[in-house]
N, C-alpha and C positions, 0 to 999 in steps of 0.2 A: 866410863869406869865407875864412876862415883852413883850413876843409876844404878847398875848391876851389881854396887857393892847394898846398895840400898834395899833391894829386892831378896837378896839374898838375905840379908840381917832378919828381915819379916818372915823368911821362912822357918830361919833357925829357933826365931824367940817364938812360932806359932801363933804370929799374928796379934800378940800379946807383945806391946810395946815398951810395957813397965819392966818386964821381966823378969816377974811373981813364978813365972812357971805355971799360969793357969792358961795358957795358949790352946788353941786346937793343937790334934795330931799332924808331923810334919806332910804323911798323906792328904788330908785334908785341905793343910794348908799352902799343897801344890796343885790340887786341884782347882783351889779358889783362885790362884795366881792365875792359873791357865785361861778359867772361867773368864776371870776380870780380865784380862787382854785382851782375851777375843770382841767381847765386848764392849770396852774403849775403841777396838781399831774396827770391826766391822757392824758398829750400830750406826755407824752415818751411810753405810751402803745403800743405799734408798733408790738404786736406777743402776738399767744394764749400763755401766760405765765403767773403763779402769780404773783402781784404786790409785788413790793419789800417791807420787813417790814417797814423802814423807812417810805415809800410815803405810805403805807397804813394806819398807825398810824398817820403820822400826816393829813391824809382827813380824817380819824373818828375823830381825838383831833377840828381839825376846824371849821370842818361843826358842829359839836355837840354845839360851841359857838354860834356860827350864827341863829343855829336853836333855839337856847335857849329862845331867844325874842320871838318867838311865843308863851313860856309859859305866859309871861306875858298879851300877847292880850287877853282880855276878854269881855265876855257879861253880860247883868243882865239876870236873868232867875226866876223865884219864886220859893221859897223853903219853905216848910214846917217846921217850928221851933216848941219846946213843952216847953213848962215856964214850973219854978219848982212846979208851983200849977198843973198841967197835963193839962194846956189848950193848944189847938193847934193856931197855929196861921200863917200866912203865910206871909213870907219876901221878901226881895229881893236881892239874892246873885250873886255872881258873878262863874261864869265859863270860863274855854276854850275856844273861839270860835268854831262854830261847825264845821266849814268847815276845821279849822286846827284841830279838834279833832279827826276829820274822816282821813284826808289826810297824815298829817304829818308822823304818825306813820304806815300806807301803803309805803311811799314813801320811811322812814328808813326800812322796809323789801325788798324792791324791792333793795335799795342800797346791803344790806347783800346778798342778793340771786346771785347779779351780780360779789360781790367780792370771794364766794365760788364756782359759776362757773368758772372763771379765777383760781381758786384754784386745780380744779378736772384736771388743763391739764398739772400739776405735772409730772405726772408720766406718760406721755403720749411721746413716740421717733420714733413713727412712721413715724415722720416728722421732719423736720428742718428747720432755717432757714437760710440764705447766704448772703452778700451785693452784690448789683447786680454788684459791677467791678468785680467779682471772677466769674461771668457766661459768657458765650458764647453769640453771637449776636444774635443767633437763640434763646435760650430760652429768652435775653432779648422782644423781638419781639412777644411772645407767652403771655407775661403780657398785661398788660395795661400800657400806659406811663402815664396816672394821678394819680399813685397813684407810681411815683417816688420816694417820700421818705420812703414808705415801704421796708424792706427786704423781697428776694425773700424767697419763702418757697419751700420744698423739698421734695420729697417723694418716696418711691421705683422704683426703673425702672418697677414693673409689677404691681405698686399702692398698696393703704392701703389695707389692711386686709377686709374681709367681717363684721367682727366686728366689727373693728376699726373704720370703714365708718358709720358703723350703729352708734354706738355710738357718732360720730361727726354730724349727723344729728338728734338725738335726744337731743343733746346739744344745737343747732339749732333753735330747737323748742322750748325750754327752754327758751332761749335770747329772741325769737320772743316775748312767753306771757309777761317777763319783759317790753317788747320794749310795747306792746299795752297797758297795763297798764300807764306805763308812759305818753303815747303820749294821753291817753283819760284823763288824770287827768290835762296836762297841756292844751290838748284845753276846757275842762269846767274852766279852770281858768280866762285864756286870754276872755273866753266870757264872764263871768262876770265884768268883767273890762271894764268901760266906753268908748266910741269912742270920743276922745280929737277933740276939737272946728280944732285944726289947720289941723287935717285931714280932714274933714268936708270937709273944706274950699277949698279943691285941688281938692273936685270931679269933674265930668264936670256935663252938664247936664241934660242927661239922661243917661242910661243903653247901648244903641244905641252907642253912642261917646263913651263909655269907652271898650266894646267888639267890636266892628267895624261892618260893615255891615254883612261880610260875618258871623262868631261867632254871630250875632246875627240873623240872619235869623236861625242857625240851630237851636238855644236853644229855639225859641220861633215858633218851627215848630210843627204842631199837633201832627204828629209822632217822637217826642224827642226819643233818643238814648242815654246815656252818653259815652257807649264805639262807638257809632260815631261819636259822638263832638271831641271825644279826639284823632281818629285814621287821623282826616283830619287837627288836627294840629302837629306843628312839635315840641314835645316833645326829639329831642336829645341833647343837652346839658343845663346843669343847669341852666342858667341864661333863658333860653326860657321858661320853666318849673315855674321859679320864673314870670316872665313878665305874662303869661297866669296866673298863682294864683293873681295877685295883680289884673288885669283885672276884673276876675270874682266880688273877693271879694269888688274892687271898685263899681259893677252889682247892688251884693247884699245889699248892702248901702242902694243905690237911691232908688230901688225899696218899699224896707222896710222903708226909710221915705216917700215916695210917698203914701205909702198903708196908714201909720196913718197921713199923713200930716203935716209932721214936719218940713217943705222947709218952708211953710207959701200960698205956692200957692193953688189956688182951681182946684180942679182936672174935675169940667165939661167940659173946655176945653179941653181935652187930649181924645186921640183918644185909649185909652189903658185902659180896667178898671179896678176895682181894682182887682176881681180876675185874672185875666189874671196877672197882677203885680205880686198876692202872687202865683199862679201857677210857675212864672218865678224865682220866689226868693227862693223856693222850687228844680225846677231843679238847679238852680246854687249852693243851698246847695250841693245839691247832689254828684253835678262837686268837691266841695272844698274837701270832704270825701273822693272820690276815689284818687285824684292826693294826699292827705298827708297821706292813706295808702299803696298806688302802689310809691310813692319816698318818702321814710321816710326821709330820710336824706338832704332835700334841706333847704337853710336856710332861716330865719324869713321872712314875707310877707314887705311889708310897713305897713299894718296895725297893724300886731302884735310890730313891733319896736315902731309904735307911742301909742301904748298904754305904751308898758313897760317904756317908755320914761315919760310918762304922768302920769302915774300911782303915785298917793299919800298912797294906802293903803300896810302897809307894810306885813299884813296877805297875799297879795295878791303875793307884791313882792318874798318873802320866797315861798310860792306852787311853783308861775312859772319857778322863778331861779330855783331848785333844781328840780321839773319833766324833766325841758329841759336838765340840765346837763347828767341828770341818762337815759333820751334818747336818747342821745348822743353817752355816755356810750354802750348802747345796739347796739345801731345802729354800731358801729366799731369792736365790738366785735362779729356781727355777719358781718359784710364786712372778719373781718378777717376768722371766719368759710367757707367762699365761699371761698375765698382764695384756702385755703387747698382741698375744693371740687374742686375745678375747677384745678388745680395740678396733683391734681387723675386722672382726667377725662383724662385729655392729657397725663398721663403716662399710661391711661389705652389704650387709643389710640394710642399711639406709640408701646405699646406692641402688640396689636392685628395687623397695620400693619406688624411691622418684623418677626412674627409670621410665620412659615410655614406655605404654604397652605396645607389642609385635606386632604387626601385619596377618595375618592368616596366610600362608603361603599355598596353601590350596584353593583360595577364592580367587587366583587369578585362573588356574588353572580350569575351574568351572564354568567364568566367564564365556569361552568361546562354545561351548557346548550345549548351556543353556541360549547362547546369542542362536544357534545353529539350531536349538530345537522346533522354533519358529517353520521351519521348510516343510509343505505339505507333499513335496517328492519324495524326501529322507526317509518318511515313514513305511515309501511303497518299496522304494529296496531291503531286500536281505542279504545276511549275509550267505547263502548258498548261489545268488545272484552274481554277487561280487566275484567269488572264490571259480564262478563259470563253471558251477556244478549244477545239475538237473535233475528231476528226478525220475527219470527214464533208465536207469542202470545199464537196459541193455544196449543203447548208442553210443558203448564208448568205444573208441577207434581201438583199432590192434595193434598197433607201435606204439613207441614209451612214449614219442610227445607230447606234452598236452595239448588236449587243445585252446586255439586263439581264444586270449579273452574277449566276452561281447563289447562289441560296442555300444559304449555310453552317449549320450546326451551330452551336451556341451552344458547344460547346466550341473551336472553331477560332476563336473570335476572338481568341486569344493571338496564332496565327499570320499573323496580317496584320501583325503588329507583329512579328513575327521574320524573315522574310521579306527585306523590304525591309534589317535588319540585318545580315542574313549578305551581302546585297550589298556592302553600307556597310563591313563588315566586312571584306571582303577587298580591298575596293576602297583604305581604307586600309592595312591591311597588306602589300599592294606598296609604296605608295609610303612607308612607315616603310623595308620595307627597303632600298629609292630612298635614300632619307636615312642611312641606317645606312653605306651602303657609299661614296657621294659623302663622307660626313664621314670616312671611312677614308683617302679618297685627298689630299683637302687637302691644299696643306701648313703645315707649324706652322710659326711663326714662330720668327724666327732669336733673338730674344731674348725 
């Protein structure tokens, strides 16, 4: 009682503890609350393993405060009332908000679904995990150095199990739907939320200046591409990733008040018209969709900061704190499932180098045909000899029987039995090489 009396008090004074009244907004200041929990109780998450009782009893005891104010946010709505004479009549009551009535209660299932996943990998020893002073240079080398404070994780010298794998990639896909869930609940949130005067204020002034020439030549070329906008920039570390997202979304701005004219300027001068503007704010949607489903995990734009920053509505604040945390959530929880893939992968690879190489399964099969080529009779039979056909056409009897096969040599009766081999033999070794060349073309799997 006396935490949650304490919790509260910071929200009311705005995080301002002197209580001057120069606190943040109480939006704000429930977002930070959300923020800071999530991050006290899931920053020691470092490995697929249950959350400890403690840290998971108190993120349900916490957040369940927190969320609690949304019961209060309400709307009027009209409601049908019946007086005690049986008349109807209709009022005006009060409900839920709709958008917390819809969301709130998705967003505490996605929370549950993500804490019984981390549940299910209990009884899971297929794997382990190690501090990386206990490993060798070479497998530290085989990680990634950014994700240093991770322990390494471990897994059989000949990798998981066929099942085990399978079931870590269906756990995988698990996390995935949690993770799009979340990530679609808090970009409809952040859209809804207004774009603050002070961002405005920083754009340049056009489209042009804020993507640069070359980014703008492609996006506004007839034959647009988005996976060749994106392959001719350089998307390899985060902050680049982040710089191209604030660019576009800076794009999408100008364009979209350009198109309703809400600068205040008149657009007959402008060599750009309007559709050409909504065509271009449409491709640059498009840009924002791919790069925050292909890098989940990069962090907030400029514009999303200056909203949450800006943001007065506290409905608004609660959706977006708690979708991002629970995205968050997903997104490390399924970093740490690669983890474990990508472990496998290179123990499955190090096993298959030291591996002996195979046998040739066709050099036995050559053996006795090359041992048989030796024979200076073999070469005087043919096969119309064999078959006791001649080449006389017209001595063949007039009944269906055939006729007796000749009689052989007592040495040739190897060759009734070699015969038929060399058939066999080559019969299979086409289709070896059938298989040889089909398993060349396959393709190998992504992980």
């Amino acid at each position: 009682m006396d935490l949650m009396k304490e919790k509260f008090a910071k929200l009311l004074l705005g995080e301002d503890m002197s209580g001057s009244g120069k606190g943040v907004p109480s939006a704000l200041a429930l977002s930070n609350a959300v923020t800071n929990l999530a991050a006290s109780v899931f920053g020691e998450q470092r490995k697929l393993e249950p959350m400890a009782p403690d840290r998971k009893g108190r993120w349900k005891r916490e957040v369940g405060w927190l969320l609690s104010v949304a019961d209060h946010i309400v709307e009027f709505v009209a409601k049908k009332q019946v007086l005690d004479n049986g008349t109807e009549m209709e009022v005006m009551g009060t409900q839920q908000r709709r958008d917390l009535q819809a969301n709130i209660p998705a967003l505490r299932k996605l929370d549950t679904m993500l804490l019984d996943y981390l549940d299910n990998f209990k009884e899971r020893n297929e794997f382990w995990y190690v501090k990386r002073d206990s490993c060798s240079e070479s497998e530290n080398e085989e990680r990634s150095d950014e994700k240093w404070w991770i322990p390494i994780v471990k897994v059989p010298p000949g990798g998981l199990s066929k099942t085990s794998r399978g079931w870590l990639l269906h756990q995988k896909e698990l996390v995935n739907q949690v993770l799009k869930a979340a990530m679609a609940i808090n970009a409809n949130c952040l859209m809804e939320m207004s774009i603050p005067d002070t961002y405005i204020d920083t754009l340049p002034k056009n489209g042009r200046a804020s993507l640069g020439d070359a980014l703008y030549r492609i996006i506004t070329d007839v034959e647009f591409d988005p996976d060749d906008f994106l392959s001719t920039v350089d998307l390899t570390s985060e902050h680049k990733i982040l710089d191209l997202k604030d660019r576009i979304e800076a794009s999408v701005i100008i364009w979209n008040r350009k198109v309703h004219n809400k600068d205040g300027k008149s657009s007959w001068g402008s060599a750009v018209s309007q559709e050409k503007r909504e065509q271009f704010e449409e491709r640059a949607q498009t840009l924002l969709l791919i790069i925050k489903h292909r890098f989940p995990g990069i962090p907030q734009s400029t514009l999303d900061i200056a909203k949450i920053q800006e943001n007065r509505d506290v409905g608004f604040a609660l959706l977006e704190s708690y979708s991002r945390v629970l995205e968050s959530l997903a997104f490390n929880v399924m970093s740490r499932i690669e983890d474990v893939i990508q472990a496998d992968n290179l123990a499955r690879e190090k096993a298959k180098k030291n591996a002996p190489p195979a046998a040739d399964p066709a050099a036995g099969r050559r053996g006795p045909q090359e041992a048989g080529g030796d024979d200076d009779d073999q070469s005087k039979t043919t096969l119309l000899d064999f078959m006791g056909w001649t080449g006389d056409s017209e001595g063949k009897n007039d009944d269906a029987s055939p006729p007796p096969p000749p009689e052989l040599p007592a040495q040739d009766d190897g060759r009734l039995m070699k015969l038929p081999n060399i058939m066999t033999n080559l019969k299979q070794t086409y289709m070896d090489k059938l298989d040889f060349l089909s398993g060349n073309r396959s393709p190998s799997g992504r992980h």
